[in-house]
DSSP file (Angstrom, degrees, kcal/mol; ACC not computed):
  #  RESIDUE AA STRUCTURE BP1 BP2  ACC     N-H-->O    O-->H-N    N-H-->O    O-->H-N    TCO  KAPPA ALPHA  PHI   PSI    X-CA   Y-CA   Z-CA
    1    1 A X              0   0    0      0, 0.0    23,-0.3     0, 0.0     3,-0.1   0.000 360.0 360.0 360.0 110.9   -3.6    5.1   -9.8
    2    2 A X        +     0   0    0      1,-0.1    22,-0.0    22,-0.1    20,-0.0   0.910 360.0  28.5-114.6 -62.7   -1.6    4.5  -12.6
    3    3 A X  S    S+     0   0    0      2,-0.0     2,-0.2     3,-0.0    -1,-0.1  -0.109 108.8  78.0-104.2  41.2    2.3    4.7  -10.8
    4    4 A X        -     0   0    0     -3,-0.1    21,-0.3     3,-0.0     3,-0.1  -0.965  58.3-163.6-134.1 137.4    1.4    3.8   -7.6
    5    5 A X  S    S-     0   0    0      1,-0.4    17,-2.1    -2,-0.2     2,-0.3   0.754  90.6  -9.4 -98.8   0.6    0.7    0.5   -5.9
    6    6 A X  E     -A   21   0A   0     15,-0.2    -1,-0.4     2,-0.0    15,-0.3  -0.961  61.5-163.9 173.2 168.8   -1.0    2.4   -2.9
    7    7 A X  E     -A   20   0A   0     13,-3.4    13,-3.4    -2,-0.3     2,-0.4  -0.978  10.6-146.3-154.4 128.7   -1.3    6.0   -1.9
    8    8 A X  E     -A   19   0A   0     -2,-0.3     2,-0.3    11,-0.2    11,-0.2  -0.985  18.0-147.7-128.5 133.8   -2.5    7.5    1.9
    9    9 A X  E     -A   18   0A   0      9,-1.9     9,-1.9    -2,-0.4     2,-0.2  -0.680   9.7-124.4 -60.8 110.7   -4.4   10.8    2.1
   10   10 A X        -     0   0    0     -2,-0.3     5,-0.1     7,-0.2    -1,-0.0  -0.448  36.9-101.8 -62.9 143.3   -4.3   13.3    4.6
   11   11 A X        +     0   0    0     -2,-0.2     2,-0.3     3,-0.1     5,-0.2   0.072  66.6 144.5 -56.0 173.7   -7.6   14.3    6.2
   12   12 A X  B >   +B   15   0B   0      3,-1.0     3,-3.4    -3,-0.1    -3,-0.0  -0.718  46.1  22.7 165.1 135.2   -8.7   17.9    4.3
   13   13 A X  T 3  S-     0   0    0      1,-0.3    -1,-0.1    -2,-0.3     3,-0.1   0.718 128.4 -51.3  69.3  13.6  -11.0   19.7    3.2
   14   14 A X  T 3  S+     0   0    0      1,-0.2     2,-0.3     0, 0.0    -1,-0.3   0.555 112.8 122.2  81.2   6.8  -14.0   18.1    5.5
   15   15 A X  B <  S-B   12   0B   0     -3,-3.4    -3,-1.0    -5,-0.1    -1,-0.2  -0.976  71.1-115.6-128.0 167.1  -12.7   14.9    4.1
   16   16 A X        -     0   0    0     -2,-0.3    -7,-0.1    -5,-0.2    -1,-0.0   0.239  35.4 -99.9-102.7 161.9  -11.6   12.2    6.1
   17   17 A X        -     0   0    0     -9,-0.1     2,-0.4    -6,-0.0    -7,-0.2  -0.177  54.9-170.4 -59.3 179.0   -7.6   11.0    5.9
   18   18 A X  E     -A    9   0A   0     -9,-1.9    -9,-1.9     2,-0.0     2,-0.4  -0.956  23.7-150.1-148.7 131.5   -7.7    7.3    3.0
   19   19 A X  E     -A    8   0A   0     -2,-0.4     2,-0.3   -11,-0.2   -11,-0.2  -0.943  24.6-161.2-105.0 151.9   -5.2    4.7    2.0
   20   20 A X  E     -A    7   0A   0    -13,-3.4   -13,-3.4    -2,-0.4     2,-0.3  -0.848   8.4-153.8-130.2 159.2   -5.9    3.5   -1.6
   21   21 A X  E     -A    6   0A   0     -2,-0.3     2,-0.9   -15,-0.3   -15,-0.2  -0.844  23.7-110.4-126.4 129.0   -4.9    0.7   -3.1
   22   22 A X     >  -     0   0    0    -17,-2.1     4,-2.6    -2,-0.3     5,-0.4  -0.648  14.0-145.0 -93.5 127.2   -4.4    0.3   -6.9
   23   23 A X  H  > S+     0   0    0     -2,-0.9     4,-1.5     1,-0.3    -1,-0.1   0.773 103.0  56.0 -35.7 -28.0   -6.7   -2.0   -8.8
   24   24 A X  H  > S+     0   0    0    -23,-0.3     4,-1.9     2,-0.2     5,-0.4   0.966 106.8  48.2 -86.6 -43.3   -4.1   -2.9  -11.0
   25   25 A X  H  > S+     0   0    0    -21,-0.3     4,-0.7     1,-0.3    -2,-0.2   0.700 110.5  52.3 -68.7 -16.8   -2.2   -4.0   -8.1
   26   26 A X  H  < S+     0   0    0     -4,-2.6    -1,-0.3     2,-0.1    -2,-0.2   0.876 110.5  46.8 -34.1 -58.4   -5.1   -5.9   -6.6
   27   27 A X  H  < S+     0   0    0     -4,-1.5    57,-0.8    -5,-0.4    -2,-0.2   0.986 125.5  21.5 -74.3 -58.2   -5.7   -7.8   -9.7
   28   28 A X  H  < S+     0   0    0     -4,-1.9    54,-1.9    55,-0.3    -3,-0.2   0.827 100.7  77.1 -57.1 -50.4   -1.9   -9.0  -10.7
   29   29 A X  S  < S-     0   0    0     -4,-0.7     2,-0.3    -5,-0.4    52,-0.1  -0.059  88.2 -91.4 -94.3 170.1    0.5   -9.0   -7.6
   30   30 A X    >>  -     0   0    0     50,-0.1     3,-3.1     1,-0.1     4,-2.0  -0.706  31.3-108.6 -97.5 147.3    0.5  -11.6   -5.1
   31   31 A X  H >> S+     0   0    0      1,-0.5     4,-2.8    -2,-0.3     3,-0.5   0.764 121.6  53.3 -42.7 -59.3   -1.7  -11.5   -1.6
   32   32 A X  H 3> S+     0   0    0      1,-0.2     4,-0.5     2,-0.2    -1,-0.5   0.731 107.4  44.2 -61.8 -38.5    1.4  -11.0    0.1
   33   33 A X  H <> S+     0   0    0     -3,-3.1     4,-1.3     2,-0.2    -1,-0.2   0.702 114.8  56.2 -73.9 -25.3    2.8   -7.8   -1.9
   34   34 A X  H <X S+     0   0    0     -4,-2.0     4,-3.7    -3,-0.5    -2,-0.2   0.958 111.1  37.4 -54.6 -70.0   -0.9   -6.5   -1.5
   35   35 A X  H  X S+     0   0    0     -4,-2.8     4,-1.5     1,-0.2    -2,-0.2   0.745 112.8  64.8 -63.1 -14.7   -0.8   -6.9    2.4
   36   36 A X  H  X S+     0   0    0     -4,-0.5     4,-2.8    -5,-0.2    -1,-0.2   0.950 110.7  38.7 -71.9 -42.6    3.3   -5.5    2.1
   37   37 A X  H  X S+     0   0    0     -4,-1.3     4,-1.2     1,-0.2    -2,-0.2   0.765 106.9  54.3 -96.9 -12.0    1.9   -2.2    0.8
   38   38 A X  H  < S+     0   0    0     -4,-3.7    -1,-0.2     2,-0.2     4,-0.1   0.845 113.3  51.5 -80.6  -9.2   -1.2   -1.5    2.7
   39   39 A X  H >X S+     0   0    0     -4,-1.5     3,-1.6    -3,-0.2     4,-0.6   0.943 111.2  58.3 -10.8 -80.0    1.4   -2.0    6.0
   40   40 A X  H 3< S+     0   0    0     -4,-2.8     3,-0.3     1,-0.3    -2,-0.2   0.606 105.8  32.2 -43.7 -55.8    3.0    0.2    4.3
   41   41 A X  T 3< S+     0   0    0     -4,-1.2     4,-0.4     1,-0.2    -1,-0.3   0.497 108.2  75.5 -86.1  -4.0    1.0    3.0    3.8
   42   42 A X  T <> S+     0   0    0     -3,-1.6     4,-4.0     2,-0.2     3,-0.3   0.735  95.3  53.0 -61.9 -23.5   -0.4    2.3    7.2
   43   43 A X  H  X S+     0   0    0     -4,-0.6     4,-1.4    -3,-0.3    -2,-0.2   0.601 103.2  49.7 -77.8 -11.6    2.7    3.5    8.5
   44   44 A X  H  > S+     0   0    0      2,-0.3     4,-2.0    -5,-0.1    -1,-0.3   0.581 106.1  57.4 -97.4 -15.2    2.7    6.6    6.8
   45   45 A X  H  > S+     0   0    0     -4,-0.4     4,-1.8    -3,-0.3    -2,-0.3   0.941 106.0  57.1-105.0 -76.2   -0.8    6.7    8.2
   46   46 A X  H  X S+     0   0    0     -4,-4.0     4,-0.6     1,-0.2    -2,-0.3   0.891 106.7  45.0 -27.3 -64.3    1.3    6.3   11.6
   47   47 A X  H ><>S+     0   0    0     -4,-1.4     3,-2.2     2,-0.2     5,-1.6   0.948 106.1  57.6 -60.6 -46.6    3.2    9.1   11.1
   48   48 A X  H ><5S+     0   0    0     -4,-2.0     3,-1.7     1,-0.3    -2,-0.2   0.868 105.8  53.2 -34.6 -61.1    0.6   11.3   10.1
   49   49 A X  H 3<5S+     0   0    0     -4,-1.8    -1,-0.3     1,-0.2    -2,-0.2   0.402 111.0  44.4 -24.9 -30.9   -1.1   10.7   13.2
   50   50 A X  T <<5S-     0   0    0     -3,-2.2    -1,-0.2    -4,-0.6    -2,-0.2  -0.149 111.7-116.8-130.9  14.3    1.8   11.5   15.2
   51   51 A X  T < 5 +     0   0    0     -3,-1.7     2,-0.4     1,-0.2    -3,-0.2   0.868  66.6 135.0  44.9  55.5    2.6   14.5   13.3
   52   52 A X      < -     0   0    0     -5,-1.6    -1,-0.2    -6,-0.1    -2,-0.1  -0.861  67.4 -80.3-127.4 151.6    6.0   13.6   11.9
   53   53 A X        -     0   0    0     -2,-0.4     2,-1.3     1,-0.1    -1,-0.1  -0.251  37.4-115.7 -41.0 135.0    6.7   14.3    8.3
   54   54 A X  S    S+     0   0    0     -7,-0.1     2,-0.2    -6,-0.1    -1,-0.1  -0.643  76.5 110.2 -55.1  68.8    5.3   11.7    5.1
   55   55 A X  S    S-     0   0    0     -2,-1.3    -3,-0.0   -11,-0.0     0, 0.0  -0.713  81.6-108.0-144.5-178.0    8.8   10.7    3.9
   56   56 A X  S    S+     0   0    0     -2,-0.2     5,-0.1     4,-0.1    -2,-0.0  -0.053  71.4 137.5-104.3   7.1   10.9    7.3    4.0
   57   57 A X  S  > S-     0   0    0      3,-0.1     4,-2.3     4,-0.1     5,-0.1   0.621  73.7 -69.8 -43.7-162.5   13.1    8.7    6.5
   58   58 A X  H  > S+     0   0    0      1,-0.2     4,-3.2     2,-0.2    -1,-0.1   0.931 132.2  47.2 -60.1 -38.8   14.7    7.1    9.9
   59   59 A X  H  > S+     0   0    0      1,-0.2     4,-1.8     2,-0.2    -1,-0.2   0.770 109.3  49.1 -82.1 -18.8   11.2    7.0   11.6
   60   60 A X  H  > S+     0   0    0      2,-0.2     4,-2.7     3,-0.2     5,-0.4   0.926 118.4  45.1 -85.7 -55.6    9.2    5.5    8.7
   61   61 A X  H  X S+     0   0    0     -4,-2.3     4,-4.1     2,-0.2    -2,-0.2   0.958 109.3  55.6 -54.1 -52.8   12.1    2.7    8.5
   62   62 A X  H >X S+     0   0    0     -4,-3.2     3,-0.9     1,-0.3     4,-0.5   0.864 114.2  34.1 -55.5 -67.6   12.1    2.3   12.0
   63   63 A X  H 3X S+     0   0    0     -4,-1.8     4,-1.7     1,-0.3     3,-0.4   0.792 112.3  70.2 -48.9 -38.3    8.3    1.5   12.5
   64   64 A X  H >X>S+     0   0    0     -4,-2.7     5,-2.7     1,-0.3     3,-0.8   0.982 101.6  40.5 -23.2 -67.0    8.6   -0.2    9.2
   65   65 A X  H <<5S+     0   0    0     -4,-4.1    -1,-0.3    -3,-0.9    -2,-0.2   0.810 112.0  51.6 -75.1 -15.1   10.6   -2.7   10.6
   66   66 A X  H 3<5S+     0   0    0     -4,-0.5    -1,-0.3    -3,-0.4    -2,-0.2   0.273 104.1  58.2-117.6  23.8    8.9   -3.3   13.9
   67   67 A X  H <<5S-     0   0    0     -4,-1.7    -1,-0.2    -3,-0.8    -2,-0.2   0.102 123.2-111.9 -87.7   7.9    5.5   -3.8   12.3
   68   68 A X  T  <5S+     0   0    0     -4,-0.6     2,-0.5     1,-0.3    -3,-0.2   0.841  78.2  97.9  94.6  17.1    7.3   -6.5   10.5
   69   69 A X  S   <S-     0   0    0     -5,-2.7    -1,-0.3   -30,-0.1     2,-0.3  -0.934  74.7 -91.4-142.8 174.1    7.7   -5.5    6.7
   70   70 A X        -     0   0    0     -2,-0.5   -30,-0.1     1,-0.1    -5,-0.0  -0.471  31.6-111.1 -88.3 153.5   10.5   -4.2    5.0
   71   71 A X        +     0   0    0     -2,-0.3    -1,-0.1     2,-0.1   -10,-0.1   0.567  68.9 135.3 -73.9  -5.9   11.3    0.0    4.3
   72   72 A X        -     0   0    0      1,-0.1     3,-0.1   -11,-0.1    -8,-0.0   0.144  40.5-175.8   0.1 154.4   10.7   -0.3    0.5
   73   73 A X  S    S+     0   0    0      1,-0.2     2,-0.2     2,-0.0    -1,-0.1  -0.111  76.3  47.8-154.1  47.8    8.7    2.2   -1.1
   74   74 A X  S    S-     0   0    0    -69,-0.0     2,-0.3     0, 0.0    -1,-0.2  -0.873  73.0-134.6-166.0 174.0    9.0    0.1   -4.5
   75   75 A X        -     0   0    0      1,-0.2   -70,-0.0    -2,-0.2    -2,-0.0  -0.688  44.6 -75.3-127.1 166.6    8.7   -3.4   -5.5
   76   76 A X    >   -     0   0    0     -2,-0.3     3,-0.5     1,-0.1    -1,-0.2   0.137  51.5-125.0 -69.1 168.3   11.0   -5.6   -7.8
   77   77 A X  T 3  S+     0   0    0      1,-0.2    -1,-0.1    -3,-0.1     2,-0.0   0.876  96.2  44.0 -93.7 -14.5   10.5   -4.5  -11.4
   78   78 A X  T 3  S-     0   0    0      2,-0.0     2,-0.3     0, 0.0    -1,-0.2  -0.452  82.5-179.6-131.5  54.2    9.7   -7.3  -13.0
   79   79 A X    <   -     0   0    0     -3,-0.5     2,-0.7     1,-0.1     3,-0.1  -0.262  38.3-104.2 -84.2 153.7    7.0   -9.5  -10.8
   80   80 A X        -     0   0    0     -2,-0.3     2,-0.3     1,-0.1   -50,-0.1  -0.379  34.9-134.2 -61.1 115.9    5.5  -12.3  -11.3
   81   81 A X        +     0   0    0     -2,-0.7     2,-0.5   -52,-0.1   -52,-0.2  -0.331  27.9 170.2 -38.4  82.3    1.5  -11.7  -12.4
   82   82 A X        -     0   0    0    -54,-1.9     2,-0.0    -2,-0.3    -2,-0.0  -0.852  35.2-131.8-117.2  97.3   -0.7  -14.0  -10.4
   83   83 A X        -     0   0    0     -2,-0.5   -55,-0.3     1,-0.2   -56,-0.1  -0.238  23.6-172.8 -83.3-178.7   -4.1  -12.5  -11.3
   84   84 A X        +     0   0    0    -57,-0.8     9,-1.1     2,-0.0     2,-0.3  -0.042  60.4  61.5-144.5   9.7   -6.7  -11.8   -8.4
   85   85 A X  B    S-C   92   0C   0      7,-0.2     2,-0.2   -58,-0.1     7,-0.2  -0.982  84.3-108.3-153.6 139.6  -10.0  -10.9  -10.0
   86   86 A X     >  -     0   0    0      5,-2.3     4,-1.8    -2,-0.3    -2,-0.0  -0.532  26.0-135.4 -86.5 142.6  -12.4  -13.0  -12.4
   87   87 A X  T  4 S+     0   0    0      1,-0.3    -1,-0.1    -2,-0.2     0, 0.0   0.950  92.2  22.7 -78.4 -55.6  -12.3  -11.7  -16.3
   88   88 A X  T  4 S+     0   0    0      1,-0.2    -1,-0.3     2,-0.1    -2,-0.1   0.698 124.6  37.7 -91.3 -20.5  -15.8  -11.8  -16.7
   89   89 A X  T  4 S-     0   0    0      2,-0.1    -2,-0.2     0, 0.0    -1,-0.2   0.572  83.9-139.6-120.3 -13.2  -17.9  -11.7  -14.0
   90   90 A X     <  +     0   0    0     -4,-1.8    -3,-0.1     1,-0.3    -2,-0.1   0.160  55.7 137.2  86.7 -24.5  -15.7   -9.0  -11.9
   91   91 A X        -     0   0    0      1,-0.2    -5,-2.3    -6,-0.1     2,-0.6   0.048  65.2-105.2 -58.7 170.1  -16.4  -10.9   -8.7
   92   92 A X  B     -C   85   0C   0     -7,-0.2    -7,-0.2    -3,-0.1    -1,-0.2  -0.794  29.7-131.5-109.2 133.0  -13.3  -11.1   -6.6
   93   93 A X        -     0   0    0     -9,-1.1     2,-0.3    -2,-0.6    -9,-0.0  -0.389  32.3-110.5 -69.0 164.4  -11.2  -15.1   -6.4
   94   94 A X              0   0    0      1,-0.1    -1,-0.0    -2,-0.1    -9,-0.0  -0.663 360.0 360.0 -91.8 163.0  -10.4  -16.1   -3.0
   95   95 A X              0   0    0     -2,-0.3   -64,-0.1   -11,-0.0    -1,-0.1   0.294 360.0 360.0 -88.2 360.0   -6.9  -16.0   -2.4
């Protein structure tokens, strides 16, 4: 996932619906921007569920906001890099 920081699937095709998460955004962004966007695509996850369109519309804001994060569906352009994964050994840092 190259121009994405996180992505949710609809079920299909005998497999089951997914939110992803990007690696990249794992290793670099901070815990908190991590936890903003799988919210995030939990909500779309929410809609799905409830049969309402994937979009950024009224309903996506609304729930947005009363699970507590903001209606984004992008991040600042230029954040600060705090990495999140050890160079050599692959194992994951605590946060």
């Amino acid at each position: 996932m190259k121009h994405r920081l996180g992505h949710y699937m609809v079920a299909g095709g005998g497999q089951s619906a997914e939110i992803a998460l990007s690696l990249r955004h794992l290793e670099r962004d901070p815990w908190d921007d991590v936890l903003h966007t799988l919210v995030h695509e939990m909500v779309h996850q929410w809609q799905d569920q409830h049969g309402m369109p994937l979009d950024h519309g009224q309903a996506f804001r609304a729930k947005a906001r009363a699970v507590g994060i903001s209606a984004r569906a992008t991040r600042p352009a230029n954040p600060v890099a705090q990495p999140r994964l050890a160079a050599r050994s692959g194992n994951r840092s605590q946060p």
